[in-house]
N, C-alpha and C positions, 0 to 999 in steps of 0.2 A: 590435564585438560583444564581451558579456563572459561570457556565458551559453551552454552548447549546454542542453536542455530533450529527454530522453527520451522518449516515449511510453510509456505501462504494460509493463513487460516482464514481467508474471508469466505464467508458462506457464498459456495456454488452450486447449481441445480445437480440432482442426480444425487447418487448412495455413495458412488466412488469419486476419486480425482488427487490430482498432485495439488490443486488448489490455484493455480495459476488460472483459471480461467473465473473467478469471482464475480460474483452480479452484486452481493448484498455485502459493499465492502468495510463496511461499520458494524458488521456483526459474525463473530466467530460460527464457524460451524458447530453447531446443536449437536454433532456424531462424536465433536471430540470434547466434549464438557461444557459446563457454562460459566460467562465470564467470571463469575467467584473462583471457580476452580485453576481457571486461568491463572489468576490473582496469583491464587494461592500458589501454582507451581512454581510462579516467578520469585515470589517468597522465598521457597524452599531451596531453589536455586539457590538464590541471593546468600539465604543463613549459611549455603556449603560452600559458597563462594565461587560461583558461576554466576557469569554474565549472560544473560538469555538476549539473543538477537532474533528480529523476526526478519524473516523472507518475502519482503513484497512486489508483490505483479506488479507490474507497469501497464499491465494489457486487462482487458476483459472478457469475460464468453460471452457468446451468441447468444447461446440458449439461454433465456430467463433474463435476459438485461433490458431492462427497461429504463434506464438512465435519460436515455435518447427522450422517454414521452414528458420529460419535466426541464427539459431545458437543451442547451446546445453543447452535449459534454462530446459531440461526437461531431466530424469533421470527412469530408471525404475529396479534399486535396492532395494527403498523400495518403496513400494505405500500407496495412503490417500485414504481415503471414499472419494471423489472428483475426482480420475482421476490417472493420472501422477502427482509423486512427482517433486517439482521446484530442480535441479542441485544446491543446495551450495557448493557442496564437492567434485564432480567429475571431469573428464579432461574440460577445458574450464569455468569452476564454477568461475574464478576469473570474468569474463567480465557478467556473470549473476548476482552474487550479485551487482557488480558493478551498472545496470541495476536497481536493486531492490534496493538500497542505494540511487541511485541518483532519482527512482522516488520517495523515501520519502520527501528525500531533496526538491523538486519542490511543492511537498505540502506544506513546511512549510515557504519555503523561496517565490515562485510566487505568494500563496495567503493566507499567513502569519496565519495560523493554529497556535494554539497554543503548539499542540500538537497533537500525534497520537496514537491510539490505536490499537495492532495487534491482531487479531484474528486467532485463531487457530493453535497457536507455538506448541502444542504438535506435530505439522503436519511438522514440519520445521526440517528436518534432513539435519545437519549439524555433519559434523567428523573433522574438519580440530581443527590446535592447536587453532585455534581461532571464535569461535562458532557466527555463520551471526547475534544471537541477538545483539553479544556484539558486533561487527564491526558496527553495526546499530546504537546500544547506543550511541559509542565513535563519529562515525562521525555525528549524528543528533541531540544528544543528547543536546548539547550547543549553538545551530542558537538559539539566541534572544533567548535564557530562553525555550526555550521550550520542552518538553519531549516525551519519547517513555516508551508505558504501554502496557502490555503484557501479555495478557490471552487467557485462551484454550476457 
């Protein structure tokens, strides 16, 4: 084994969840430690020499997402099985990707992930000359070696 592989840790409403449907996505779920402990398992990995990758949504939940009341992070030109599609592309779309770039960045860089894995890109419409996976690549792709992987 070289890899342990996360499930989505951003805090979602409710007790239970696979974590794919995240509201609060800058802050791990409270059920399963706090970020120190985080920290530290990625240490622990690291000292056994495991590569810890985390699991990230593309998509958000319904329930408890409030995103929508502080800016235009949501868009309803095209829609997902999930809800409202996230704004890459539309008026205001620079300060959301922004948003979505920089909470990658926070996972790789505050509790040093090795990498990230996105879930659900077929669901990520993007039209601009420069498509949100590649701006994700470009700006996350090189913190400390570490990479962005990319499946539906």
């Amino acid at each position: 084994m070289t890899h342990v592989e996360l499930m989505p840790l951003a805090t979602f409403p409710g007790r239970r969840g696979w974590g794919y449907d995240g509201v609060d996505l800058y802050a791990p779920l409270p059920a399963y430690g706090t970020p120190a402990q985080l920290v530290r398992f990625i240490e622990e990995c690291h000292r056994r020499g495991l590569a810890v990758l985390l699991d990230v949504s593309t998509t958000s939940g319904p329930d408890g997402n409030f995103l929508g009341c502080y800016g235009p992070y949501f868009t309803d030109r095209v829609k997902t099985p999930w809800g409202e599609a996230i704004n890459y592309d539309g008026a205001g779309s620079d300060e959301v990707r922004r948003f979505f770039v920089d909470n990658a960045l926070m996972w790789l860089r505050d509790y040093n992930f090795d990498g990230l894995r996105l879930d659900a890109v077929h669901a990520i419409f993007s039209f601009e000359a420069t498509h949100f996976l590649e701006e994700l690549g470009a700006r996350c792709g090189g913190w400390a070696g570490n990479s962005i992987a990319a499946s539906c």
